[in-house]
C-alpha positions as CSV (number, residue, x, y, z in Angstrom):
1,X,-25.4,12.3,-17.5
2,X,-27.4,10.8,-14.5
3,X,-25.9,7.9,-12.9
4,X,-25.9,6.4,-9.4
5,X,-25.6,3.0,-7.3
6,X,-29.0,1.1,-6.7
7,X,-29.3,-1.1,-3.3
8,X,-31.2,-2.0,-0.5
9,X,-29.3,-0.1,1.9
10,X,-26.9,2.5,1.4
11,X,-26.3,4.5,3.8
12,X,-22.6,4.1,4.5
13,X,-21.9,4.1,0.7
14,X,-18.9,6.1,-0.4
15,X,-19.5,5.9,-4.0
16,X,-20.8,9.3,-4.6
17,X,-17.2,10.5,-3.4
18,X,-15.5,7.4,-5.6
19,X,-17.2,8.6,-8.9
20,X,-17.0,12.3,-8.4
21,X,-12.6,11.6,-8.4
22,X,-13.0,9.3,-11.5
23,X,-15.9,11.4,-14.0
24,X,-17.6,14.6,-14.2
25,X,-21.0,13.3,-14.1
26,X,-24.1,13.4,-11.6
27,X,-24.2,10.8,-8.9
28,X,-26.7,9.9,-6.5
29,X,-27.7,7.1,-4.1
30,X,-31.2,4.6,-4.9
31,X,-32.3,2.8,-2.2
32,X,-35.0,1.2,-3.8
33,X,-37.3,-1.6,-2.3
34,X,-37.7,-5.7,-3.8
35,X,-40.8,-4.6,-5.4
36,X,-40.1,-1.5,-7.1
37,X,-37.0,-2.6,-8.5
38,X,-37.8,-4.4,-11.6
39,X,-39.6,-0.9,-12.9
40,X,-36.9,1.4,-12.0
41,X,-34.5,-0.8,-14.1
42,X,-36.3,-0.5,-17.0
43,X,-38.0,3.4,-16.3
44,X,-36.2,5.3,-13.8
45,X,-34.3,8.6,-13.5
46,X,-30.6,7.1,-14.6
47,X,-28.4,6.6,-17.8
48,X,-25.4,4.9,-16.0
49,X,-26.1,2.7,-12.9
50,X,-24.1,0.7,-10.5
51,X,-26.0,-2.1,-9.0
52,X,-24.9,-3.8,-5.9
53,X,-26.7,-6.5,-3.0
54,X,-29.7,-7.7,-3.3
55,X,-30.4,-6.3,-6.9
56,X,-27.4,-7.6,-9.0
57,X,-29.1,-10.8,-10.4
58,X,-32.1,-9.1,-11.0
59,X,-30.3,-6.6,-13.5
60,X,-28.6,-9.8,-14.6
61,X,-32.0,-11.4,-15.7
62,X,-33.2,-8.1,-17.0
63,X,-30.5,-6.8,-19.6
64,X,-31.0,-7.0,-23.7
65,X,-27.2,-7.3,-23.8
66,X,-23.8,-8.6,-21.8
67,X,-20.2,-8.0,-22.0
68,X,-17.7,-11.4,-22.0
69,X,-17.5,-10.7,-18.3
70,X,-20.8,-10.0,-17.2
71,X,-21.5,-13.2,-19.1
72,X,-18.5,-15.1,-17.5
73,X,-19.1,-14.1,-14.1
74,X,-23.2,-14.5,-14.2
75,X,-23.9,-11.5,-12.7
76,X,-23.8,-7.6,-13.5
77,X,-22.9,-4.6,-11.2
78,X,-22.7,-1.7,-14.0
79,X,-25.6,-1.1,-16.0
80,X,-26.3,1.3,-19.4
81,X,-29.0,2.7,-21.0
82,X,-28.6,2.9,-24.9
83,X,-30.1,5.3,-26.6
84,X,-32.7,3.1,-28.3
85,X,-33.9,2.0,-24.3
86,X,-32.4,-1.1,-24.0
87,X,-30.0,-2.0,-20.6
88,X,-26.3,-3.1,-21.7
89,X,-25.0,-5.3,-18.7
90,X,-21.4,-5.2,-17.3
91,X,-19.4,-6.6,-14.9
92,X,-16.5,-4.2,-13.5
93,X,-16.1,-6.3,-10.4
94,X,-14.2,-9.0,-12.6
95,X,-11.5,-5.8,-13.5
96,X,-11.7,-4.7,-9.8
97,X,-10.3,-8.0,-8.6
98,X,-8.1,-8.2,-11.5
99,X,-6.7,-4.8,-10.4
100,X,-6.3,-6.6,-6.7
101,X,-4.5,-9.3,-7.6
102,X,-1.9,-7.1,-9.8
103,X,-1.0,-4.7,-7.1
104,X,-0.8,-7.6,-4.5
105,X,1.7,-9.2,-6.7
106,X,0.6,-12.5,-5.9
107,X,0.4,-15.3,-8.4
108,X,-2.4,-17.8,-9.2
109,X,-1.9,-19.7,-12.0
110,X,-1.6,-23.5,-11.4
111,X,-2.0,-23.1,-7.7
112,X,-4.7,-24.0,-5.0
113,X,-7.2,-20.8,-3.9
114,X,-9.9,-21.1,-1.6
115,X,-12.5,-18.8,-2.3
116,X,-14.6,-18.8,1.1
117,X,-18.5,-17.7,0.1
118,X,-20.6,-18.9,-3.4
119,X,-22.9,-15.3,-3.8
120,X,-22.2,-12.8,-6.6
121,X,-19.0,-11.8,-5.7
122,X,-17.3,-15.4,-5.4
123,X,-18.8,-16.2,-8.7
124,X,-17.3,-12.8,-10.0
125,X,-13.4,-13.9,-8.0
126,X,-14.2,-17.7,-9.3
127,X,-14.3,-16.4,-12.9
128,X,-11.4,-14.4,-13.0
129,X,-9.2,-17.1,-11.1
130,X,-10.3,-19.8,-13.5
131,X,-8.9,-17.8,-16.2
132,X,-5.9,-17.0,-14.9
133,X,-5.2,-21.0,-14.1
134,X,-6.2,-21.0,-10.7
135,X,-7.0,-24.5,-9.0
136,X,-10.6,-23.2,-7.0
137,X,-12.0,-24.6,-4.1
138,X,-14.6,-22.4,-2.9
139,X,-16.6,-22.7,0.5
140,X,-20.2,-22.5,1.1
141,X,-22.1,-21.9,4.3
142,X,-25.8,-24.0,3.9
143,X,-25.5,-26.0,0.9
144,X,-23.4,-26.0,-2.1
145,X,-24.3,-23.8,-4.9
146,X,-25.6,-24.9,-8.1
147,X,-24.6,-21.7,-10.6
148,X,-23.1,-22.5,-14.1
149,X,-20.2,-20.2,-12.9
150,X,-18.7,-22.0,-9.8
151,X,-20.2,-25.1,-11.5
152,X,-17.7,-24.7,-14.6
153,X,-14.9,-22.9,-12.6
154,X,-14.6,-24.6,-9.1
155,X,-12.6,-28.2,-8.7
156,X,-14.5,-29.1,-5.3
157,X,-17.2,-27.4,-2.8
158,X,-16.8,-27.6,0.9
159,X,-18.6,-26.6,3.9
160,X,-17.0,-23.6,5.4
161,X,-17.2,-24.6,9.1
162,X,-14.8,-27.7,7.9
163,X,-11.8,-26.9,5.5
164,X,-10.1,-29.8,6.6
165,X,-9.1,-31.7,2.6
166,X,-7.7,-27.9,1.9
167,X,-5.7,-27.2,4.6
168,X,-2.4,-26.8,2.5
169,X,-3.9,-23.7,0.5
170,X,-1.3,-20.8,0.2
171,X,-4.0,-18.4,-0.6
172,X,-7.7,-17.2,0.9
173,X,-9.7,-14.9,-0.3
174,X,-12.9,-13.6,1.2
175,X,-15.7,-12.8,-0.8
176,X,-18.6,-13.2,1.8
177,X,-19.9,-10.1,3.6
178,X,-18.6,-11.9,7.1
179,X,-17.2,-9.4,9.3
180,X,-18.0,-6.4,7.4
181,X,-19.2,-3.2,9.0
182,X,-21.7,-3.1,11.3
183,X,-20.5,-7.1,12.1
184,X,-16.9,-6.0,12.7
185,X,-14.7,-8.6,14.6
186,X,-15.9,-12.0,13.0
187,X,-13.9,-14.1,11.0
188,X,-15.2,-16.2,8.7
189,X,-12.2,-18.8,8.7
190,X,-9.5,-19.0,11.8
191,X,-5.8,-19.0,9.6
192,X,-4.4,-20.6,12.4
193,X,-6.1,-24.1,10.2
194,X,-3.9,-23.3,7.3
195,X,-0.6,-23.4,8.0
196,X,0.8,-22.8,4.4
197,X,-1.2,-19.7,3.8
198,X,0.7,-17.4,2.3
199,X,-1.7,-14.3,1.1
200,X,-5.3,-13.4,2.2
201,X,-7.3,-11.0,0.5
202,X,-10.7,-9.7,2.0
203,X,-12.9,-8.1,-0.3
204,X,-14.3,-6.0,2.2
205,X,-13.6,-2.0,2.6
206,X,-15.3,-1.5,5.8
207,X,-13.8,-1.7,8.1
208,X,-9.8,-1.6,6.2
209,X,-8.3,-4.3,8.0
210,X,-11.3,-7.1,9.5
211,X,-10.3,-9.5,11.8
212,X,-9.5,-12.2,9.3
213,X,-6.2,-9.4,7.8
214,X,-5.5,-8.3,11.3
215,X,-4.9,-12.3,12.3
216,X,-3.1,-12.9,8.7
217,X,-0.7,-9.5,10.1
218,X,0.2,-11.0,13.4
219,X,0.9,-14.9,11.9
220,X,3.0,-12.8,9.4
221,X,0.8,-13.6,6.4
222,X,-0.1,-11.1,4.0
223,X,-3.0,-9.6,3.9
224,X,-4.6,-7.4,1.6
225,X,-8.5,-5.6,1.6
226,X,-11.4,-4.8,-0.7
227,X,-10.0,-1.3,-1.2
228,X,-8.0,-1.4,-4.6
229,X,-11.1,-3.6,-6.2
230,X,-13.6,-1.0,-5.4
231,X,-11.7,1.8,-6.8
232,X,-10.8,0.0,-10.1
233,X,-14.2,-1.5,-10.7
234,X,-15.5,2.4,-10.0
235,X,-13.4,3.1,-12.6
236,X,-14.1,0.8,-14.8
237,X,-17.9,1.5,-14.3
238,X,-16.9,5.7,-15.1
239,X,-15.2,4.0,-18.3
240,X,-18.8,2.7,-19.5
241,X,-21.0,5.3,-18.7
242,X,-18.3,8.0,-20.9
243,X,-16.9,5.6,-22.8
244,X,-13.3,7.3,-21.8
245,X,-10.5,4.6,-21.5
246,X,-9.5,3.7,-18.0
247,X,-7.3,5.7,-16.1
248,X,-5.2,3.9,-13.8
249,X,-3.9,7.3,-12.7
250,X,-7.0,8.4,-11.3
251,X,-7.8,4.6,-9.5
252,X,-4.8,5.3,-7.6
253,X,-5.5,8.8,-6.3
254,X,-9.1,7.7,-5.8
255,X,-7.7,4.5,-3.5
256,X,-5.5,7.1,-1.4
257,X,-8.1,9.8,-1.2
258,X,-10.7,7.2,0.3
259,X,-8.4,5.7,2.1
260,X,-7.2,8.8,4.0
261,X,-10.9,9.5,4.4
262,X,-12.0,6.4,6.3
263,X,-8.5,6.1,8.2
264,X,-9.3,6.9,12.0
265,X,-6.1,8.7,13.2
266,X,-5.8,7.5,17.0
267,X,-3.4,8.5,19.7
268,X,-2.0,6.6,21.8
269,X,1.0,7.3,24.9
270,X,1.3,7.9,28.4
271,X,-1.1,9.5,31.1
272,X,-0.2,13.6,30.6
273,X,1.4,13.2,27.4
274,X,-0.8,15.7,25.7
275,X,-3.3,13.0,23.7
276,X,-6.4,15.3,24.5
277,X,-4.7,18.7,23.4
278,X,-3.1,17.6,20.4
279,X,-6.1,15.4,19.2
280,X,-8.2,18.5,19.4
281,X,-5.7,20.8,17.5
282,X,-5.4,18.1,14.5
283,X,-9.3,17.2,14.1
284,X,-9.7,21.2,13.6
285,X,-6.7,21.3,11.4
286,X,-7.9,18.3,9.5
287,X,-12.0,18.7,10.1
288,X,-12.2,15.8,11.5
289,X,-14.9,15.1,14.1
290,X,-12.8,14.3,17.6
291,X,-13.7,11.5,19.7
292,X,-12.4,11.1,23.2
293,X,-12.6,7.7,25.4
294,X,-12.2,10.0,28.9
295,X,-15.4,12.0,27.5
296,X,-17.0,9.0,26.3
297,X,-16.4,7.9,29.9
298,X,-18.4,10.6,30.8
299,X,-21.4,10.7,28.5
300,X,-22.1,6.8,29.2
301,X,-21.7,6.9,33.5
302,X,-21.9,10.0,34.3
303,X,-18.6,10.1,35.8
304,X,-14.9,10.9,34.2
305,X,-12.8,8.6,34.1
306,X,-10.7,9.1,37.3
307,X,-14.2,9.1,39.2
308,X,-15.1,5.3,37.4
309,X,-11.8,4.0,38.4
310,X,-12.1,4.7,42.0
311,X,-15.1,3.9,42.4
312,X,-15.4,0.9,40.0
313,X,-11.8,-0.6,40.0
314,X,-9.9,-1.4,37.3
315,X,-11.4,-4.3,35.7
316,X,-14.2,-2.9,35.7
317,X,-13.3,0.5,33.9
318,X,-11.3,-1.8,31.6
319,X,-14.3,-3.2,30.8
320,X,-16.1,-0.1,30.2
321,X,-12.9,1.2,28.2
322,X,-12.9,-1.9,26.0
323,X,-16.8,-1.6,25.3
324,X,-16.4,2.0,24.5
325,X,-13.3,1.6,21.5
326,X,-15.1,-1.4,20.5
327,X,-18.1,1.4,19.4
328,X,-15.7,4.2,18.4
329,X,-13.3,1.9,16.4
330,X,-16.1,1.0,13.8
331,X,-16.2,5.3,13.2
332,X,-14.2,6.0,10.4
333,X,-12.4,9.5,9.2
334,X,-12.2,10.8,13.1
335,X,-9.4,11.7,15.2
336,X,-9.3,9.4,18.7
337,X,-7.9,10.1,21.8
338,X,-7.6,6.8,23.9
339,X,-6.5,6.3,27.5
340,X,-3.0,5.2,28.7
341,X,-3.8,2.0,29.3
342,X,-6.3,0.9,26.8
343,X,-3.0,-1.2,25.5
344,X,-2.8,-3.5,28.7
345,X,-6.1,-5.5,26.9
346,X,-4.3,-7.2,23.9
347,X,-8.3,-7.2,22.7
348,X,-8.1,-3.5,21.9
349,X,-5.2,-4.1,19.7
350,X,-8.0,-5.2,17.2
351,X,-10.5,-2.5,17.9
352,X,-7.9,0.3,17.1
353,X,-6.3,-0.9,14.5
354,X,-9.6,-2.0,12.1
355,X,-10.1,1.6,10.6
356,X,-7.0,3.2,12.6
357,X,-4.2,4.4,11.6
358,X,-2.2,4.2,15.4
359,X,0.0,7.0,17.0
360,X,2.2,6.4,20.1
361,X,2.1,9.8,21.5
362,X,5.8,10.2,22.9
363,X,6.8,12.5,26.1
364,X,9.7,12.0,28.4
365,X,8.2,10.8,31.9
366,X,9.7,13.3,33.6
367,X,7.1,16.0,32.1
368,X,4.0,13.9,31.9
369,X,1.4,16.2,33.3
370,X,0.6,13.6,35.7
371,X,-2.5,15.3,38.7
372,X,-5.1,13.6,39.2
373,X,-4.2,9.9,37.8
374,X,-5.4,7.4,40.3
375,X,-2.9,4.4,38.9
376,X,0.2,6.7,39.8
377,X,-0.3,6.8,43.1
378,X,1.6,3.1,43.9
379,X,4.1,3.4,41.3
380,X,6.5,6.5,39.6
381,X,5.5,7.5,35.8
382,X,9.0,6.0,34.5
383,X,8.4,2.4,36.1
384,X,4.7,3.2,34.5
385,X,6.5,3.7,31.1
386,X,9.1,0.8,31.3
387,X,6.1,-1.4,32.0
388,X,3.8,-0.5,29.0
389,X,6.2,1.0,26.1
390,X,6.6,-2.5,24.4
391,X,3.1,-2.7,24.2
392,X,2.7,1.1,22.9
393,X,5.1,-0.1,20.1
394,X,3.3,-3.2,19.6
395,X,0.1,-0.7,19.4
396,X,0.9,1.9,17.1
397,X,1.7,2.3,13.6
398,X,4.2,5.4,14.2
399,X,6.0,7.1,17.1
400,X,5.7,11.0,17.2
401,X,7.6,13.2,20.3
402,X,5.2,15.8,22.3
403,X,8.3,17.2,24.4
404,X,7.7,20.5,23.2
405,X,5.0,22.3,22.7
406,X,1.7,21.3,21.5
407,X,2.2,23.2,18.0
408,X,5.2,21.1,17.4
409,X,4.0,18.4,18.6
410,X,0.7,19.2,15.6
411,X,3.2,19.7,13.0
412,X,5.4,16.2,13.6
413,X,2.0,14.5,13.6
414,X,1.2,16.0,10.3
415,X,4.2,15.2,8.7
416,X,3.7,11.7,9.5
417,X,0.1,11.5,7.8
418,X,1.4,13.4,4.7
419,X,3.7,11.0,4.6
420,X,1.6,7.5,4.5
């Protein structure tokens, strides 16, 4: 069976992975430009497709037949070719965000739910809310929307930039592409405007945790991502093209498989506490690609890092440091070695965490291999320590000890991951 995802752009797709954990079918990637599209709906090389931006109303317009969610929502993602030629339209998204909301735990029904964004997938979130009992405000960004969906589903429209009448909300959910990869670090709402927000959900994958969840973790709100919902409307998309009932087995190991694929794994510690050496050991035991700030250092000035910050200064080469994890933090599925102070900017909190998964690198100061480190020279490594280990714990995710050697220190590290 040929299947495969059609788009505009698809390069950092991870569908071919998804669908090769949920069916044992061929899967392939169409990038396929505005003109061409309407012909390869009807005549191209593909019995099962997924459909996502710009193309998904266009399938929409362009199917002989719909299920009761495709038809609820007003849009398709999943398409299949029938034996007689004609294109049976689906909407898996609408199970995907059903699948979200049951992990999450979180209840809707008879309770207020701002939906920020009115494209495909609002209308897709709007649907399924509505019929669970949901009370739907949903935000626009130009004008409000005029589609039967949000028309027969949504109790009031408001301008994003102004949530002022809904202020009271205990849940937001994201369905507009703002701050998804390669726009990491925009928001489209600030949280701190709804002070009886209790959940957020972000459909976005990429990066794991944008900067609307990683505000809803530190005001203590949960916060949940796009994850689960692509996995389960993957599945349910493998469920119509074989017509083999849902397995919610396999949506869970395909969540934790992609998940420990795009998860950055990112040291933290002290100066000399073996970050380097052990990030290298685990990106060959994992084959990961490594990525180094103190070589990044390099390969941008031209000189290492010591060199930079005694020539430069320190706000300056925390400048530099902050520019450079701001690049390496939207990678995803590397191993990262950072610098010892990259947690005196509170900015960088963001910038590792996004796709991270956050290490603090433990050694007792006493054997920090400490020659050549230009911000010891006025102060001892333990007043060094003292002075930055609450925000190394504020940093990481985990703690592992590196007072042995650098094989133990490997193997702690990997008991951790196994672990998550």
């Amino acid at each position: 069976m040929r299947c495969g995802l059609l788009g505009r752009t698809l390069s950092h797709s991870h569908s071919p992975l998804l669908h090769s954990l949920l069916g044992s079918y061929d899967y392939a990637l169409f990038e396929i430009p505005p003109e061409q599209v309407e012909d390869f709906l009807r005549s191209g090389p593909w019995d099962g497709l997924n459909v996502t931006i710009p193309y998904k109303r266009t399938a929409y317009a362009l199917c002989d037949s719909l299920s009761p969610a495709a038809r609820e929502a007003g849009n398709v993602n999943t398409l299949l070719r029938r034996p007689d030629g004609s294109l049976y339209g689906d909407n898996t998204d609408a199970f995907g965000f059903s699948y979200l909301l049951e992990k999450s735990g979180i209840s809707v029904a008879g309770r207020e739910v701002l939906v920020l964004g009115t494209g495909g997938a609002a209308q897709t979130v709007c649907s399924v809310l509505h019929r669970l009992g949901a009370h739907i405000a949903a935000g626009y960004h130009t004008v409000p929307p005029c589609t039967k969906t949000l028309r027969r589903t949504v109790t009031d429209f408001f301008p994003i930039s102004a949530p002022n009448r809904h202020q009271n909300a205990p849940i937001v959910i994201n369905a507009t592409p703002v701050g998804m990869y390669p726009h990491n670090g925009r928001s489209p709402v600030n949280l701190a405007d709804f002070p009886h927000c209790e959940a957020v959900f972000d459909l976005i994958y990429n990066p794991l945790r944008t900067a609307l969840l990683l505000q809803a973790e530190t005001l203590e709100i949960q916060g949940f991502n796009g994850l689960p919902m692509l996995c389960a409307q993957a599945a349910a998309a493998a469920s119509v093209f074989t017509g083999a009932p849902v397995s919610y087995e396999k949506i869970r190991r395909a969540e934790d498989t992609l998940r420990r694929k795009l998860e950055n794994i990112i040291l933290i510690g002290m100066p000399g506490s073996g970050k380097t050496t052990l990030a290298r050991l685990l990106a060959r035991d994992l084959g990961r690609e490594c990525l180094d700030c103190d070589e990044e250092f390099l390969r941008r000035t031209g000189l290492t890092a010591e060199e930079f910050l005694i020539k430069q200064g320190e706000t300056a080469f925390r400048e530099m440091e902050t520019e450079i994890l701001r690049d390496l933090g939207k990678r995803w599925g590397t191993v990262l070695s950072t610098g010892g102070g990259c947690v005196t900017r509170p900015e960088n909190r963001a910038l590792l965490r996004q796709n991270g998964r956050v290490l603090w690198l433990q050694r007792d100061p006493d054997k920090l291999a400490l020659s050549g480190r230009p911000l010891l020279r006025n102060t001892t490594p333990r007043a060094l320590y003292e002075a930055r280990k609450n925000l190394y714990a504020d940093f990481c995710d985990e703690a592992a000890s590196n007072n042995a050697d650098p094989a133990r220190g490997l193997a702690q590290i990997k008991e951790i991951l196994e672990k998550s």
